[in-house]
C-alpha positions as CSV (number, residue, x, y, z in Angstrom):
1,X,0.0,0.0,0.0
2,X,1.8,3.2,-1.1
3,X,1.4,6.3,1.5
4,X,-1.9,8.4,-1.0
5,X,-3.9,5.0,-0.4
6,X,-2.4,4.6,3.8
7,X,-3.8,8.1,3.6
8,X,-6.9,7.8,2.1
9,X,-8.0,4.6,4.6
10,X,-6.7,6.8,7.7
11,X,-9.3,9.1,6.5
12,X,-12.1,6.7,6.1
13,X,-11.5,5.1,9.5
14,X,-11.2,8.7,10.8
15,X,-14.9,10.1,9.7
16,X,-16.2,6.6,11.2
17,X,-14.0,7.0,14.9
18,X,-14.7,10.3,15.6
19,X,-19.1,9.8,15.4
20,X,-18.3,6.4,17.6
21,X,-16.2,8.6,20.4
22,X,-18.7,11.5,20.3
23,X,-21.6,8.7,20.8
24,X,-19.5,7.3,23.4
25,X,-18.4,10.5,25.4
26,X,-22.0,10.9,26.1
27,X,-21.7,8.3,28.7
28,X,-19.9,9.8,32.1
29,X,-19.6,6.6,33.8
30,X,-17.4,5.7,31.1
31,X,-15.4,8.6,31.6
32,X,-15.1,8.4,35.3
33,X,-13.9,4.8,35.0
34,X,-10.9,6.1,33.0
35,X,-9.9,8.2,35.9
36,X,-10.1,5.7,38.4
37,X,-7.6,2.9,36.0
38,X,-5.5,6.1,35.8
39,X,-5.3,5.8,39.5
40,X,-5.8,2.0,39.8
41,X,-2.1,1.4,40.9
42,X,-2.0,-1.9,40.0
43,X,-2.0,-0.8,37.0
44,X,1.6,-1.9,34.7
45,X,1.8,2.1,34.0
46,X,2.7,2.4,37.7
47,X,5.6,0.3,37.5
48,X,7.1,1.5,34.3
49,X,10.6,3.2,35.5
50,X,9.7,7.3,33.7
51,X,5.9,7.2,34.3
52,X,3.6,9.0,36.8
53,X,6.7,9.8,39.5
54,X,6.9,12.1,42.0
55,X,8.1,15.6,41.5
56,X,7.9,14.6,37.5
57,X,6.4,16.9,34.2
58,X,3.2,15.5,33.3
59,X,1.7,16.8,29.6
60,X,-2.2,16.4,29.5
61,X,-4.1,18.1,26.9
62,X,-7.5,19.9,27.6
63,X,-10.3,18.0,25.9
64,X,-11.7,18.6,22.7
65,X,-14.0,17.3,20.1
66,X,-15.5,14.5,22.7
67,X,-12.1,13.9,24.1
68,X,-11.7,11.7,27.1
69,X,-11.4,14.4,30.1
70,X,-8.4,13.3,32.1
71,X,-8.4,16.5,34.1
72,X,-9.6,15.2,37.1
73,X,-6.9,12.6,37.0
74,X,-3.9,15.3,36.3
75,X,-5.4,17.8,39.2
76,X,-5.5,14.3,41.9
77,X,-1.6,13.5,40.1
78,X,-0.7,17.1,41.3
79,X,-2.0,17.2,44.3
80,X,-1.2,13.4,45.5
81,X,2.1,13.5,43.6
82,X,3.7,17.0,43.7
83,X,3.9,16.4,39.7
84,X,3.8,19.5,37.3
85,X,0.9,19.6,35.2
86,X,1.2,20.8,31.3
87,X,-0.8,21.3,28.5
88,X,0.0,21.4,24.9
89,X,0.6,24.4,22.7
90,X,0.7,24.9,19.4
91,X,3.9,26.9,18.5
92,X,3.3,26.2,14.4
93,X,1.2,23.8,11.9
94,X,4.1,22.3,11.1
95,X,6.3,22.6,14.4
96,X,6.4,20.2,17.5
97,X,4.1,21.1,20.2
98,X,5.7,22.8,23.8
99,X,4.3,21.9,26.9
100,X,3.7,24.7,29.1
101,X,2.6,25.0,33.0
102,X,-0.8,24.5,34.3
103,X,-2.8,24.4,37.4
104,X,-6.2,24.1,38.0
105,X,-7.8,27.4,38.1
106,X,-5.2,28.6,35.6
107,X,-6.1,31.0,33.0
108,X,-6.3,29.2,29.4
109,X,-6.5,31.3,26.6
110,X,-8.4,29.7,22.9
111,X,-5.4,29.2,20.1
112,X,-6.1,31.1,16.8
113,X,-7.6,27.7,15.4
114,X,-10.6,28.7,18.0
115,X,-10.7,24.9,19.1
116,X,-7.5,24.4,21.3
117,X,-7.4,26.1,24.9
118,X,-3.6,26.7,26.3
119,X,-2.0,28.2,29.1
120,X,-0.9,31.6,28.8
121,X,2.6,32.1,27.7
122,X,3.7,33.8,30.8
123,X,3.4,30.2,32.2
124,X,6.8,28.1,32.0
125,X,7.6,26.1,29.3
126,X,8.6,22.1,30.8
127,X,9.5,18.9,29.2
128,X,7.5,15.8,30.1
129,X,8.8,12.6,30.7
130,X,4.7,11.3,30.7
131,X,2.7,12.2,27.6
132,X,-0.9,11.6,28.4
133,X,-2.7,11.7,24.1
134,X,-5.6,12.1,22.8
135,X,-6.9,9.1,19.8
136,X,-9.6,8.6,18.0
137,X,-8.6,4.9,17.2
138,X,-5.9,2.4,18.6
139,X,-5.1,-1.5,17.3
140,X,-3.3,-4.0,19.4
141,X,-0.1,-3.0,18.4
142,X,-0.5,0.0,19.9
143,X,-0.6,2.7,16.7
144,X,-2.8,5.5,17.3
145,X,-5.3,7.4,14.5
146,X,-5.0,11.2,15.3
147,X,-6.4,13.9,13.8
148,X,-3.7,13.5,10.9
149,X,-2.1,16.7,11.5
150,X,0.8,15.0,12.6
151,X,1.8,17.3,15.6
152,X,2.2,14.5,18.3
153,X,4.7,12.8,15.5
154,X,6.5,15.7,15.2
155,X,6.6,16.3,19.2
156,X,7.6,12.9,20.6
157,X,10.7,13.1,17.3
158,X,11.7,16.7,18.9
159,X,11.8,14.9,22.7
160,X,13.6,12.2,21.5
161,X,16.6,14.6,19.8
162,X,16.4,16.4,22.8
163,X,17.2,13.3,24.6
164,X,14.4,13.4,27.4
165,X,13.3,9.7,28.4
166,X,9.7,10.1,28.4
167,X,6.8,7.6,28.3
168,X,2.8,7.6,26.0
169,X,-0.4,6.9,27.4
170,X,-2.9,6.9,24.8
171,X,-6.3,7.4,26.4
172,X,-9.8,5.9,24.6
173,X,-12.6,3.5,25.0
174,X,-12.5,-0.1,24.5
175,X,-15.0,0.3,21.8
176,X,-11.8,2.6,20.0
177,X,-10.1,-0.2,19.7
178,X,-9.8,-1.3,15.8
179,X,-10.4,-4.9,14.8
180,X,-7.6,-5.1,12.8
181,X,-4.0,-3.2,12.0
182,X,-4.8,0.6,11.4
183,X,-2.8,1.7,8.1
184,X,0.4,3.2,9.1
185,X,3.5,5.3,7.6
186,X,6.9,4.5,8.1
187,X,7.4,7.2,10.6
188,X,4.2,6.0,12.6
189,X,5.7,5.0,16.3
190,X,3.2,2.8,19.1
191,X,2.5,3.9,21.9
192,X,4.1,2.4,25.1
193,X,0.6,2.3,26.9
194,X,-3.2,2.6,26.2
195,X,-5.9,3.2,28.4
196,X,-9.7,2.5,28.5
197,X,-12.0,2.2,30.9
198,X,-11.5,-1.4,31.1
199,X,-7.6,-1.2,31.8
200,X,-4.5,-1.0,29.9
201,X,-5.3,-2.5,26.2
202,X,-1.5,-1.9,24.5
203,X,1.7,-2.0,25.8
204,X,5.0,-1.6,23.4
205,X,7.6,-4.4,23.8
């Protein structure tokens, strides 16, 4: 499969993920049961050596388009933890993401795109060794379908050059979950973790 028709079936899959998550996001318990495997520290995420400890940079991302909201579970992280909570801002379309500092009760302000909130850029900007994303499909190898604007490629490339040791969490439904491979490109990576509501569904070997 050259990269127009990998392209053109990430597409397709993407109209069809994005109705199943908003149908989905209309049910809270599902969302609160996310939060509480976040915390569930039995958990394999808890044990990983660079994820979720103390004192450490945490990027979230403030939900949009029927996101899963994680928020509760960053605030409890900072509180519990003493970790330092960021969000994601975009410095470019086609630049990596920077992480900057947030706290609950922060002020955000909406990103020229009028979808994305961010903190404010008087907040510091910190580099995350635990990358909580966003997906609106996952397969068992742990590939994520994004929006396909590639900035979370882009971002975890620019980490890695920069030599921070971090680790993903892709966070999504069980229903997410597609039957089969999801059509990648070569620079594609897997993600080292996925939540649902059910527990963790992917982890990288």
């Amino acid at each position: 499969m050259n990269e127009e028709d990998i392209g053109r079936k990430k597409m397709m899959i993407r109209t069809r993920m994005r109705l199943l998550r908003e149908r989905l996001s209309q049910n809270k318990n599902l969302q609160a049961a996310i939060v509480e495997e976040l915390k569930n520290k039995s958990n394999p995420i808890w044990r990983h050596p660079t994820a979720l400890k103390k004192h450490s940079v945490i990027a979230g991302y403030y939900p949009i388009n029927a996101e899963q909201d994680i928020l509760p579970f960053l605030e409890w992280l900072g509180q519990n933890y003493s970790c330092r909570i960021t969000l994601p801002v975009i410095e470019g379309y086609k630049s990596p993401l920077s992480f900057r500092e947030y706290k609950v009760g922060d002020e955000l302000v909406l990103h020229r795109n009028g979808k994305v909130l961010e903190p404010v850029k008087s907040k510091p900007i910190l580099l995350p060794t635990t990358l909580f994303v966003p997906l609106l499909a996952f397969d068992s190898k742990g590939y994520r379908l994004g929006y396909g604007r590639g900035y979370y490629d882009r971002t975890l490339a620019s980490l890695k050059d920069k030599g921070v040791n971090f680790v993903t969490i892709g966070v999504a439904y069980d229903k997410q979950k597609f039957t089969s491979d999801l059509p990648v490109f070569e620079h594609d990576v897997p993600l080292d973790f996925i939540v649902t509501e059910s527990g963790v569904h992917s982890i990288k070997t």
